[in-house]
C-alpha positions as CSV (number, residue, x, y, z in Angstrom):
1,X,-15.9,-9.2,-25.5
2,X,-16.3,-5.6,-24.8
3,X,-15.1,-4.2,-21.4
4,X,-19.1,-3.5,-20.5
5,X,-20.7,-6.3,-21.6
6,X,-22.3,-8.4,-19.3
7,X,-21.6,-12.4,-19.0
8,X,-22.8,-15.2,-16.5
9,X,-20.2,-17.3,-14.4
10,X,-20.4,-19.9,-17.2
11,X,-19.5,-17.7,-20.1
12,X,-16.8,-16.6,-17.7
13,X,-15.3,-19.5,-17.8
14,X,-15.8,-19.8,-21.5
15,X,-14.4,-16.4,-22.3
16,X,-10.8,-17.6,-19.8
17,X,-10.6,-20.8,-21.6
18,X,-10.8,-18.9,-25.3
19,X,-7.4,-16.6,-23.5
20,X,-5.5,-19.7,-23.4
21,X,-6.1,-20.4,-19.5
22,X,-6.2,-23.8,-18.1
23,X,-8.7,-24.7,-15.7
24,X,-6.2,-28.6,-14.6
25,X,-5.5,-27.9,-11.6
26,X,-8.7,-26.2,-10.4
27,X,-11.5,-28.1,-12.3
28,X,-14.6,-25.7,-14.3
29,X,-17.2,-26.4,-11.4
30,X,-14.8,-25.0,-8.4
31,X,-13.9,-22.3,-10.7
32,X,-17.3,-21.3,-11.3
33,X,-18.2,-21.5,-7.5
34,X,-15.4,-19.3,-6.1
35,X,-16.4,-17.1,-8.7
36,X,-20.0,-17.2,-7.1
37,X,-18.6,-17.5,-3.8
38,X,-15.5,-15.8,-3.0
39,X,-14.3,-13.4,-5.5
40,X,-15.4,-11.7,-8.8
41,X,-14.2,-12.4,-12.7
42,X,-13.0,-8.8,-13.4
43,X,-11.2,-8.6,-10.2
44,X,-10.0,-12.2,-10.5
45,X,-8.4,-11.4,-14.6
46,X,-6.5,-8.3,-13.7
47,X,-3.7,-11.0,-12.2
48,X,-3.5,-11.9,-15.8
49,X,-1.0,-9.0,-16.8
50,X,1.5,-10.6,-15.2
51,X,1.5,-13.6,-17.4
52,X,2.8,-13.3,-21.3
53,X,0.5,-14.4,-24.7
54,X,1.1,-15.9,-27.7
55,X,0.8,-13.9,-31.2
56,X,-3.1,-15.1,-30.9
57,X,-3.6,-13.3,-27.9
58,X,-3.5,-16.7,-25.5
59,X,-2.2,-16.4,-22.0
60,X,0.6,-19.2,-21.9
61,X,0.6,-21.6,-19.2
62,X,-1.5,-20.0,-17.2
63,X,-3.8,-21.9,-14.9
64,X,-6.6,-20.6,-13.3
65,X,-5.8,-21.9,-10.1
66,X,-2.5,-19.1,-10.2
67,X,-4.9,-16.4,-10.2
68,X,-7.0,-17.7,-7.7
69,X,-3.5,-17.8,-5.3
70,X,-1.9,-14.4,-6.1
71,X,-5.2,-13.4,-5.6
72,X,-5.1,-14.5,-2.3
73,X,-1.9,-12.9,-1.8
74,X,-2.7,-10.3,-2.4
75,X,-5.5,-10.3,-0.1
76,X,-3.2,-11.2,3.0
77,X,-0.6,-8.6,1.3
78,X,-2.8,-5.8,1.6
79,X,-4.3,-6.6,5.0
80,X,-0.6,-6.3,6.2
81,X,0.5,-3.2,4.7
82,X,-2.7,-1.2,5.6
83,X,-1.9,-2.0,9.0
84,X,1.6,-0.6,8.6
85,X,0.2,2.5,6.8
86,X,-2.4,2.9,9.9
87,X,0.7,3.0,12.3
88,X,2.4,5.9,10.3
89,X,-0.6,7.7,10.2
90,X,-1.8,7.1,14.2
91,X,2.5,8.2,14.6
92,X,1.9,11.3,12.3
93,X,-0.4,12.7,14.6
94,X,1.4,11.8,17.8
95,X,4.2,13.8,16.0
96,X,2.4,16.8,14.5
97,X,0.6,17.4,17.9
98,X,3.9,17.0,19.7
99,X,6.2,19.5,17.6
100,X,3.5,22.2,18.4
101,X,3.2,21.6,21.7
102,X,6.9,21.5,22.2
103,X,8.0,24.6,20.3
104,X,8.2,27.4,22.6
105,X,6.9,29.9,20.4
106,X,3.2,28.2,19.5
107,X,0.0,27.6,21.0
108,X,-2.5,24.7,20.3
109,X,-5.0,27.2,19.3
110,X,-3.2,30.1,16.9
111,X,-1.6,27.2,14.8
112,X,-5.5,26.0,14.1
113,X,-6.7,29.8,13.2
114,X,-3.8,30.4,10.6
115,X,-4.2,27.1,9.2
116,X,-7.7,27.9,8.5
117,X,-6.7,30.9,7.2
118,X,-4.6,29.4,4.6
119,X,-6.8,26.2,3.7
120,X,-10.3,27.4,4.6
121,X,-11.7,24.9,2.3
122,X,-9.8,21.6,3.6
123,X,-11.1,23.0,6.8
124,X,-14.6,23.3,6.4
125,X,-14.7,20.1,4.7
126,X,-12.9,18.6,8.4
127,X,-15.0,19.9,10.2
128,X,-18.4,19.1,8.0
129,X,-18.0,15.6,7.9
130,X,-16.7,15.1,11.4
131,X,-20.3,16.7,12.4
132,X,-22.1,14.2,10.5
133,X,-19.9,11.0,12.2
134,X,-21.2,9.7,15.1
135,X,-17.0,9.3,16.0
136,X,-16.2,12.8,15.7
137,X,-19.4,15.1,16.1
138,X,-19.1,15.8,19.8
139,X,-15.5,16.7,19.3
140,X,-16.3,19.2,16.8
141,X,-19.0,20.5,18.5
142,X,-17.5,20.8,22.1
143,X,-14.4,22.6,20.2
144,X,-16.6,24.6,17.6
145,X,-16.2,28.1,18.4
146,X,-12.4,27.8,19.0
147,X,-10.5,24.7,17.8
148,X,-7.3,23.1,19.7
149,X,-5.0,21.6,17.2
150,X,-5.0,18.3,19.0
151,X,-9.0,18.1,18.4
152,X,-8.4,19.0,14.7
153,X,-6.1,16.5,13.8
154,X,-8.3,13.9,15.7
155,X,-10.9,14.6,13.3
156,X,-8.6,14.7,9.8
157,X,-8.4,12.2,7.0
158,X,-5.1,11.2,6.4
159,X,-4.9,13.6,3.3
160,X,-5.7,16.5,5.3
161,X,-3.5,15.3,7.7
162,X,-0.9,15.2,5.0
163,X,-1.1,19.0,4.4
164,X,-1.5,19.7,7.8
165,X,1.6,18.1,8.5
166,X,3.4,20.3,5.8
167,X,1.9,23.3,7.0
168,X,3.6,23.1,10.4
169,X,6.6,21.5,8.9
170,X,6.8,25.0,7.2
171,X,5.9,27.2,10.3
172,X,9.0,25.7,12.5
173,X,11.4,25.3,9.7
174,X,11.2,21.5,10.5
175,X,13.2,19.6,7.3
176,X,12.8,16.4,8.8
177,X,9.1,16.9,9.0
178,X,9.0,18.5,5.5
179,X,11.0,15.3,4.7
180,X,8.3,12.7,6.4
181,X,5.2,14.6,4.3
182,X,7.1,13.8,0.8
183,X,7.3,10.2,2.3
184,X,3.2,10.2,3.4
185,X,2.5,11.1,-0.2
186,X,3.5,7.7,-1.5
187,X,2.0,5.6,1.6
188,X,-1.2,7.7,1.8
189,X,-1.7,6.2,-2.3
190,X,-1.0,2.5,-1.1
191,X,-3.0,3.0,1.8
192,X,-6.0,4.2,-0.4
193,X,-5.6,1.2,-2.3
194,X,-5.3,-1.6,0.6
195,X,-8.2,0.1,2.3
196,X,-10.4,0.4,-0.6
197,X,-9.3,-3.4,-1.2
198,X,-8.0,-2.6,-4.8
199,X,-5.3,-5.1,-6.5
200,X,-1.6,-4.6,-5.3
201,X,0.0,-7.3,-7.5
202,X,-1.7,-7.2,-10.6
203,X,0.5,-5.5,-12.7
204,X,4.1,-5.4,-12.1
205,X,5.8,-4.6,-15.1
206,X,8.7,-2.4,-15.6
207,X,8.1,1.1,-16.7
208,X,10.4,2.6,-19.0
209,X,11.5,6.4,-18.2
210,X,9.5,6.5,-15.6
211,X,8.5,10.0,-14.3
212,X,8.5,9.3,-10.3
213,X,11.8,8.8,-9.1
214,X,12.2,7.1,-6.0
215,X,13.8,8.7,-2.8
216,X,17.2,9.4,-3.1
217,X,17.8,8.0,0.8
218,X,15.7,4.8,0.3
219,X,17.4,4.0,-3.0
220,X,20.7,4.5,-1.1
221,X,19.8,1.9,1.4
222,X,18.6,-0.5,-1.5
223,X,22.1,-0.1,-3.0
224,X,23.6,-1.5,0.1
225,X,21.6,-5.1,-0.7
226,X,24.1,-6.4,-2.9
227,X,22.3,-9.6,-4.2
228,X,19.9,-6.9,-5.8
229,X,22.1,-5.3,-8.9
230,X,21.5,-1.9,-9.8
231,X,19.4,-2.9,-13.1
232,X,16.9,-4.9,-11.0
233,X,16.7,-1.7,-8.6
234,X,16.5,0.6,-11.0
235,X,13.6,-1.6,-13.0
236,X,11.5,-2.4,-9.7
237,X,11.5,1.0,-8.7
238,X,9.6,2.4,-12.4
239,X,6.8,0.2,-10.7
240,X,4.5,2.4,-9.4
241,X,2.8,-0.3,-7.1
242,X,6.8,-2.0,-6.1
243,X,8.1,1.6,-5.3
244,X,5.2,2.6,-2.7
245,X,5.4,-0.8,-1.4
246,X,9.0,-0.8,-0.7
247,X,8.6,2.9,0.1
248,X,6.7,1.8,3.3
249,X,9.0,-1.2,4.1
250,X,11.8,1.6,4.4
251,X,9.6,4.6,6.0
252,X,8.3,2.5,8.6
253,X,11.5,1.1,9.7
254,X,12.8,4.8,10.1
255,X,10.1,6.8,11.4
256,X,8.0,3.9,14.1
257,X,10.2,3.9,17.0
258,X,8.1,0.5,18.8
259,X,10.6,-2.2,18.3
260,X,7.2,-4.3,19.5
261,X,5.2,-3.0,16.2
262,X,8.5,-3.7,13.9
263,X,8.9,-7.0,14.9
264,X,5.1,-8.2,14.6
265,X,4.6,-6.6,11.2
266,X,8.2,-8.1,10.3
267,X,6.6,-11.5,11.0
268,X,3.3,-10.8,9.2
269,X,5.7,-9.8,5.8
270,X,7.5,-12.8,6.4
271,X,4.5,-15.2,6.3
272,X,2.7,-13.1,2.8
273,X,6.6,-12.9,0.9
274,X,7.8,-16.4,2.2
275,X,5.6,-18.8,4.0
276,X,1.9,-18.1,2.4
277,X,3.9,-17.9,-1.7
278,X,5.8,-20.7,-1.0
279,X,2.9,-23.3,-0.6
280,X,2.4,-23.1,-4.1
281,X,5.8,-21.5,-5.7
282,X,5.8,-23.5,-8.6
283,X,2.4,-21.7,-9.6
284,X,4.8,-18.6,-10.5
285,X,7.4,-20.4,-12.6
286,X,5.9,-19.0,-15.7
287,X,6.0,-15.1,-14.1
288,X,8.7,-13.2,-14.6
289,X,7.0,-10.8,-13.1
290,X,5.5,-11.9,-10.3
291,X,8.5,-14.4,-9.3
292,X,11.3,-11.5,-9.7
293,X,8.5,-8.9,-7.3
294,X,8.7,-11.6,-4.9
295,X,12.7,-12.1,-4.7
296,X,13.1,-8.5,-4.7
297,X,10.4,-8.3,-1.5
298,X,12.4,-11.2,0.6
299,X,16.2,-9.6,-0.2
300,X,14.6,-6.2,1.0
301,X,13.0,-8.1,4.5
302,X,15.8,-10.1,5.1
303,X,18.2,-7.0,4.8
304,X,15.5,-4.2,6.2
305,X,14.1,-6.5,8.8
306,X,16.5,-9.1,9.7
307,X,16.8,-8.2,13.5
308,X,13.2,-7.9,14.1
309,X,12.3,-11.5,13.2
310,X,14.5,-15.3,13.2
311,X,13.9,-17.3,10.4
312,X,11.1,-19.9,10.9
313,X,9.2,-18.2,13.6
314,X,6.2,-17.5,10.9
């Protein structure tokens, strides 16, 4: 079957059962109406590359029923972080608004002009589309003709935002703000992909020399969880998708200072990495990968997150 070609819900099912993939648990007809219903095939067999084959290119033991589930994961896993990554990006703007007004030597409106200076494009492009949104155009008209900064980062897209955030970082010499934009570059991906509702968990393999090396801080932390050796760390963090995750889990604890926010998202990352996997566990016992992703998650929550949250409250 070629990557284009176009099949009906029945060949579908025809073309999973020739892979090797068991349809015991979850009969053909269901299958073919959450297929219909609920969610589509090429979304649905991008789970699979988390399962091994045989030399004929058969999945082995693989049910369709387990990628139904992780796919529903990672539904509730992504609703959860992209509400983490919205509360870092409302908290970068509280932050980037504050530093100006608080340093003595800037106004709200010079910082706006020598910005524009220096990214006229990224400008423009702010201020275009917040014209044609029905949120933002009488913002950017009222402040047209001369632009407060706390208007212009109202109107921003979190990239923008991003090298906004640098761009005064810069200005006042601020390393701990320099520091928070190298962390926004990894959440600002994951948040992309929750938001555009791509898969989180559907490949999580190692990658071997990986280029992106995790931050030197975050890994130092990891280090101090001492059920999670050094080989697993360093093999969890050549995961593209694993790194950005736990990049968030460690960013959010650090830079959100509501203990209220901590503790409910604490909760909701307790009921996707404990309570929701656990109803059907045993689905994963033929996943390295998935099973080993989700051990890692829980020692990192328990450690991370322990004082936010008691056990069972979820």
């Amino acid at each position: 079957m070629s990557h284009g070609e176009k099949l009906t819900v029945a060949e579908q099912i025809e073309h999973m059962k020739k892979r090797g993939i068991a349809f015991t648990i979850v009969n053909e007809e269901r299958a073919m109406r959450y297929l219909e219903e609920n969610n589509n095939y090429f979304k649905l067999r991008a789970y699979r590359k988390n399962y091994n084959q045989n030399g004929r290119g058969e999945y082995v033991g693989l049910e369709f029923a387990y990628l139904r589930d992780i796919a529903i994961i990672d539904m509730r896993l992504r609703y959860a972080l992209l509400k983490m990554c919205l509360d870092i990006e409302h908290c970068a703007r509280v932050k980037v608004i504050k530093a100006i007004v608080d340093s003595p030597n800037e106004d709200a409106y010079s910082v706006v002009s020598d910005f524009k200076a220096e990214h006229e494009t990224l400008y423009k492009e702010t201020l275009g589309r917040a014209s044609k949104s029905i949120y933002c155009a009488d913002l950017q008209r009222t402040y047209s003709t001369r632009m407060p900064v706390w208007a212009l980062v109202e109107m921003m897209q979190f990239a923008t935002l991003c090298t906004f955030y640098r761009f005064v970082a810069e200005r006042l010499n601020d390393k701990e703000m320099l520091c928070d934009y190298y962390f926004f570059q990894e959440i600002r991906q994951l948040r992309n992909a929750c938001a555009h509702s791509n898969c989180i968990l559907n490949d999580l393999k190692s990658i071997p020399d990986a280029a992106y090396k995790a931050d030197s801080r975050m890994l130092k932390e990891l280090s101090n969880i001492r059920t999670i050796s050094k080989d697993v760390r360093r093999r969890k963090m050549s995961n593209d998708r694993i790194r950005q995750i736990t990049t968030l889990l460690y960013f959010y604890r650090h830079y959100i200072e509501s203990k209220g926010l901590i503790e409910h998202h604490a909760k909701e990352l307790r009921e996707v990495f404990f309570r929701r996997f656990d109803e059907h566990a045993d689905y994963y016992n033929n996943s390295e990968r998935i099973l080993s992703t989700f051990v890692f998650f829980r020692k990192v929550i328990d450690n991370w997150y322990q004082n936010e949250v008691q056990y069972g409250i979820v």
